[in-house]
C-alpha positions in Angstrom: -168.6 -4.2 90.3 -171.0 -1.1 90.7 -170.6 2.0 89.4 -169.9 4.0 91.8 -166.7 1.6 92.3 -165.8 2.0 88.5 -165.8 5.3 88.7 -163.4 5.6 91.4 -161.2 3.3 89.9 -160.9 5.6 87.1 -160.7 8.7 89.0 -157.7 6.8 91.2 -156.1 5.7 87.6 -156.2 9.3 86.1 -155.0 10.9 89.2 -152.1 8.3 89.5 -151.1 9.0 85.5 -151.6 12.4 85.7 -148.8 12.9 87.9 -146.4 10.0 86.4 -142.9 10.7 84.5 -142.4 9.2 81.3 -138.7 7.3 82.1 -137.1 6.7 78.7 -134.0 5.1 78.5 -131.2 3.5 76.1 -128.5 0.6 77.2 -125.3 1.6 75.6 -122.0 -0.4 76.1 -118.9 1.5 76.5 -118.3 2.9 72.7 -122.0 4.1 73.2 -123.2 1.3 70.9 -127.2 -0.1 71.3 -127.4 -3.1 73.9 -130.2 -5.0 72.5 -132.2 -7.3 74.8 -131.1 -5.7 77.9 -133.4 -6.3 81.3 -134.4 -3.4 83.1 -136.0 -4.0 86.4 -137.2 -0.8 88.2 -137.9 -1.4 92.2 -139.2 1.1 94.2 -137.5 2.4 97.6 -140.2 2.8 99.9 -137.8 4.9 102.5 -137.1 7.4 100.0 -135.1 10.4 100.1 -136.0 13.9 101.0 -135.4 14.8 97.6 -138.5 13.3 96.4 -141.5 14.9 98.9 -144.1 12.4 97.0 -142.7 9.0 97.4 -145.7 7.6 95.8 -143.7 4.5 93.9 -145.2 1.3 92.9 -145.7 -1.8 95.0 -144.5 -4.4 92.2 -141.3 -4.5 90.5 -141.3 -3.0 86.5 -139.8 -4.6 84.2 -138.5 -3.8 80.5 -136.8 -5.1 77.5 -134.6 -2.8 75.7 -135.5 -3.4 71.7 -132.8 -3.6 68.8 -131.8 0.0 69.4 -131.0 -0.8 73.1 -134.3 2.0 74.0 -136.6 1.1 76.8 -139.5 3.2 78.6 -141.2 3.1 81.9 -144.2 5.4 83.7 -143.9 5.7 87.4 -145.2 7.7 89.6 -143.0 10.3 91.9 -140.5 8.0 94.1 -137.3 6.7 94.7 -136.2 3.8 92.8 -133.8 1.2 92.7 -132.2 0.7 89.2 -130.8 -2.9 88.1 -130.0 -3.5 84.5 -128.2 -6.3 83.0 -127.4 -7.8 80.3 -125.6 -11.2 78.4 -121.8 -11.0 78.2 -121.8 -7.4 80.6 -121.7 -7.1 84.4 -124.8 -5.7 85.7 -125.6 -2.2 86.6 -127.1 -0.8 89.7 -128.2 2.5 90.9 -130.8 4.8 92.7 -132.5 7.2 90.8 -135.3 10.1 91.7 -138.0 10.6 89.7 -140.0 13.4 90.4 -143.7 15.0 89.3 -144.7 15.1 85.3 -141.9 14.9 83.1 -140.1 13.1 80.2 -136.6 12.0 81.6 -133.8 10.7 79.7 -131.9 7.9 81.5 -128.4 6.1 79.2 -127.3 3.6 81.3 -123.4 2.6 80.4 -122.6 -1.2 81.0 -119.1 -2.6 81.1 -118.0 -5.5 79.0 -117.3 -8.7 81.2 -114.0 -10.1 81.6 -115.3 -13.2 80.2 -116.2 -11.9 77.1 -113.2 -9.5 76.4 -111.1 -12.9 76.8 -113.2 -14.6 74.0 -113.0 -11.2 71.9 -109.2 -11.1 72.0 
């Protein structure tokens, strides 16, 4: 690779994180309790909405653990996203979310308990 490659490889990487938005999120369950373990799996909507005049996105899914405190956190650039989350013993959870310019956005996503596992609870 030559330099001249390198270094607009770097310049493209800076310019991309320069303009990314920290999303940090926790998994709760209904009683707002930590869902450890949780999948996250961000996909970008290349259509967009007009909300969002940059709909840079990303071309590969992202995907995140939540840790023991049910906490997760991505970096994408400006776009429209599809969110899935789901986890073991709670249906899943969908939505669309915009993320826009430089920022630090919180994001609680509230999963339901699954019929399954209220009947084993009871």
């Amino acid at each position: 690779m030559t330099n001249c490659t390198r270094l607009l490889l770097l310049v493209l990487l800076a310019a991309t994180s320069a303009h990314a938005t920290t999303l940090s999120g926790t998994v709760v369950d209904y009683m707002e309790a930590a869902i450890p373990d949780a999948r996250v799996i961000i996909h970008w909507d290349s259509v967009g909405l007009d909300s969002v005049k940059e709909n840079v996105g990303i071309k590969g899914d992202e995907i995140a653990t939540t840790d023991a405190t049910g906490h997760f956190s991505l970096e994408l650039p400006p776009g429209v996203y599809d969110v899935f989350v789901a986890a073991a013993g709670f249906f899943p959870h969908s939505e669309k979310l915009s993320v826009k310019g430089k920022e630090t956005r919180p994001y609680t996503v509230p999963l339901k308990v699954s019929r399954m596992l209220k009947t084993q609870l009871d």
